[in-house]
N, C-alpha and C positions, 0 to 999 in steps of 0.2 A: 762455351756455347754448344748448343744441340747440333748435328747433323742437320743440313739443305737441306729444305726440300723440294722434290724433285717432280717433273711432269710426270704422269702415269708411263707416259714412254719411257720414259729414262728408269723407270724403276726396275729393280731386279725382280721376279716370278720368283725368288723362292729364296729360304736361309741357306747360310751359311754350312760348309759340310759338315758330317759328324763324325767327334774322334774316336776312337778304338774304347771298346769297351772292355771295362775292367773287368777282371775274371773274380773277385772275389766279393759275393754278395754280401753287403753291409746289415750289419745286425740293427735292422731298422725300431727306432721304438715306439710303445704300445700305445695307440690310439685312444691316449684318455689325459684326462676329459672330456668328452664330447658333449655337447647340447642335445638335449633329447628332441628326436625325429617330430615328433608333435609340434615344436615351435621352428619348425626350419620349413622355409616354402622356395621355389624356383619364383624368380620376377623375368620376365620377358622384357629387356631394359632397352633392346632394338627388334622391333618384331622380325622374326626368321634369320635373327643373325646373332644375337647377343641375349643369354640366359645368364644371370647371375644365385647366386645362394650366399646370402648373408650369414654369418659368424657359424661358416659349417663347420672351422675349426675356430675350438675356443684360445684365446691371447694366451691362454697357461701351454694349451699345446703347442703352441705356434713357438713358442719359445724356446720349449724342449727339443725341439726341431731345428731350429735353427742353430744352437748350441748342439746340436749333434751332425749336422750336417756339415760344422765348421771343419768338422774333423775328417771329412772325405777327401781325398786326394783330389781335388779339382783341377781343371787345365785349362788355361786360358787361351779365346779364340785367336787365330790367325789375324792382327792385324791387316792383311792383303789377304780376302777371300778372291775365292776364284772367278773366274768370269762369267755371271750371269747369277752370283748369288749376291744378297743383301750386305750390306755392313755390319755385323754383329762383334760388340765388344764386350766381353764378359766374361766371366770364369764359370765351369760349367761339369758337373759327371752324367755319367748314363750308365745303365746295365739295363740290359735285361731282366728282369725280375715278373714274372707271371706273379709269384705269391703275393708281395706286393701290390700287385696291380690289381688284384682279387680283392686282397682285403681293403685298397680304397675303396675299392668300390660296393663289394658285400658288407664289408666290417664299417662301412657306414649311414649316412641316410643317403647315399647317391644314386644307388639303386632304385632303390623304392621312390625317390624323388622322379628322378630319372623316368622309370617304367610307369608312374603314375600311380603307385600301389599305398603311396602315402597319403594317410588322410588330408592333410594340407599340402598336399604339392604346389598348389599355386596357380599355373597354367588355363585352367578351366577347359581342357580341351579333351574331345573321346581320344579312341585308340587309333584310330586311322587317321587322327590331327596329329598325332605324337609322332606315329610312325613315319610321316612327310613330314616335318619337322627335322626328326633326327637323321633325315633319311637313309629309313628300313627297320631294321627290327634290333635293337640293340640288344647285345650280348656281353659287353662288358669292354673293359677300358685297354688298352694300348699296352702290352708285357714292357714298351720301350719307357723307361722312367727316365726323366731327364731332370736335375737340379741345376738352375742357374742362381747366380748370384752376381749381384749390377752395385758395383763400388762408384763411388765419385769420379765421375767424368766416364762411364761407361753408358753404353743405351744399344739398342738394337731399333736400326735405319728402316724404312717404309719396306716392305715385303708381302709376299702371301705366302699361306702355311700349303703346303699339299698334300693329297690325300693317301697314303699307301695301302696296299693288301698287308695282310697280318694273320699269323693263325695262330690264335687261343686255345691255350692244352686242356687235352680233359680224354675223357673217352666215350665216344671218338672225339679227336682234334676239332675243331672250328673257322672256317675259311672266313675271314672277314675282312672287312675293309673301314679304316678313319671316314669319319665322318665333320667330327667338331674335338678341334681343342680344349681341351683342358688345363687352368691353369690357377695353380691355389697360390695366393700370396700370404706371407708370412708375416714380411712388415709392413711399414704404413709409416706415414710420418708419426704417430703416437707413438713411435721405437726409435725416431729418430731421421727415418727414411726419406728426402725430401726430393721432389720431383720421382720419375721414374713412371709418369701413368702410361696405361695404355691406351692408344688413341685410333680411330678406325674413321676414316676417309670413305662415305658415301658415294657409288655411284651418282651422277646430275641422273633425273628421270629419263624415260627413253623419249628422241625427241627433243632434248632441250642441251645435246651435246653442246651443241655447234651455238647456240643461243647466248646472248651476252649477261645474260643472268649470272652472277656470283653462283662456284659449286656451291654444294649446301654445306654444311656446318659440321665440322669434323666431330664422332662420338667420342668425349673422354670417359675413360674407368679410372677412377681416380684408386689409388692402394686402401684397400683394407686389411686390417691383419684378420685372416681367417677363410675372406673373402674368393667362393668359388668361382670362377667366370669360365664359361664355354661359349664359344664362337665358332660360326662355321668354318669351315675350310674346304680344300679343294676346288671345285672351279667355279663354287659362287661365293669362295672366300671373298671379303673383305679386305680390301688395303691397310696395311695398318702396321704403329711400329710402336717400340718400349722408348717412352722419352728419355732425353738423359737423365743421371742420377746424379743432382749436385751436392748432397751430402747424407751421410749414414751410408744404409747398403741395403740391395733390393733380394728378397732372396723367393725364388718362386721352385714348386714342384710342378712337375709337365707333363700329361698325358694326355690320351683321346681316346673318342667316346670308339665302339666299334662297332659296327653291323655286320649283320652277316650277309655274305656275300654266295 
């Protein structure tokens, strides 16, 4: 069975801590196959909270990925996290990697998606809708890469993501701050993968707290392999947690969107 769930009081404000990051950058592999930029658009699947991009990594790469990632030294979360984080169960790496982080984001359509420089981006919105949106001026993705992977009977309990400062190398450096998670999923149940969505808990309208109305109706993202999903965070993040995983294995790559600050 999945994790309780829990009143907004009782939830924890934030994940689980993070562990020591490995010193030796993985010889990440090359971004291909990709689907060309022309047929990839942003969908706006919860307005000002939930952007998704369909099949921005193709099932050939998702694969290669996944068989590669198998082979990272992963570390499995703390059973008993600490007090006032979430419940997360899963095996997990991180590094820092700025080049990495670059090339998700330049070495694909997420950029130009993103910044709105893509013919079909999707969105239909000017520059000053983007820039509220993403809120501010985005500069590129989080150097923090983080690979989870959700085995049978693992899931990550109701939580909010939050927002850090960051600075993106270059010349000069870049003071910036998260804005929206970033989160690419691998598999899907077409791999196998069953249960594991992500699922985001509504605000009730303002006003209608205290009111005997039913809250409103949890958003699911159901797994795609390929499938981009960004969501805000910080302090108008969204509730929301990884369902359990009752069988196959969930394997996600993790960053965030940045701005400058």
């Amino acid at each position: 069975m999945g994790p309780k769930k829990k009143s907004k009081a009782e939830v924890p404000t934030k994940a689980t801590q993070k562990p020591s990051t490995p010193a030796v950058t993985p010889n990440w592999p090359a971004f291909a196959p990709l689907i060309p930029e022309s047929d990839l658009s942003l969908q706006e699947t919860l307005a000002g909270q939930i952007v998704t991009i369909s099949n921005f990594w193709t099932a050939t790469l998702c694969k290669t990925y996944v068989s590669f990632l198998s082979s990272l030294p992963l570390s499995t979360t703390p059973g008993k996290p600490k007090k006032g984080d979430a419940v997360r169960v899963n095996d997990r790496f991180q590094i820092d990697d700025p080049a990495f982080a670059d090339r998700l984001w330049s070495g694909t359509a997420l950029k130009n998606l993103v910044l709105g420089n893509a013919e079909n981006y999707g969105l239909g919105i000017d520059a000053a809708q983007r820039r509220e949106l993403w809120g501010g001026e985005v500069v590129g993705l989080n150097p923090n890469i983080r690979i989870y992977r959700y085995s049978k009977g693992q899931f990550f309990d109701q939580h909010y993501d939050d927002s850090n400062n960051v600075t993106l190398p270059g010349s000069p450096s870049v003071p910036a701050r998260t804005t929206w998670t970033l989160l690419l999923y691998l598999t899907s149940p077409a791999t196998g993968c069953i249960g594991g969505e992500t699922v985001f808990y509504p605000e009730p309208e303002t006003g209608r707290k205290k009111s005997k109305e039913p809250p409103p109706e949890p958003h699911v993202v159901e797994l795609e392999v390929g499938l981009a999903l960004l969501h805000r965070h910080g302090t108008q993040c969204m509730l929301h947690e990884g369902r359990e995983v009752t069988s196959g294995e969930k394997w996600v790559i993790r960053s965030d969107l940045c701005v400058k600050r």
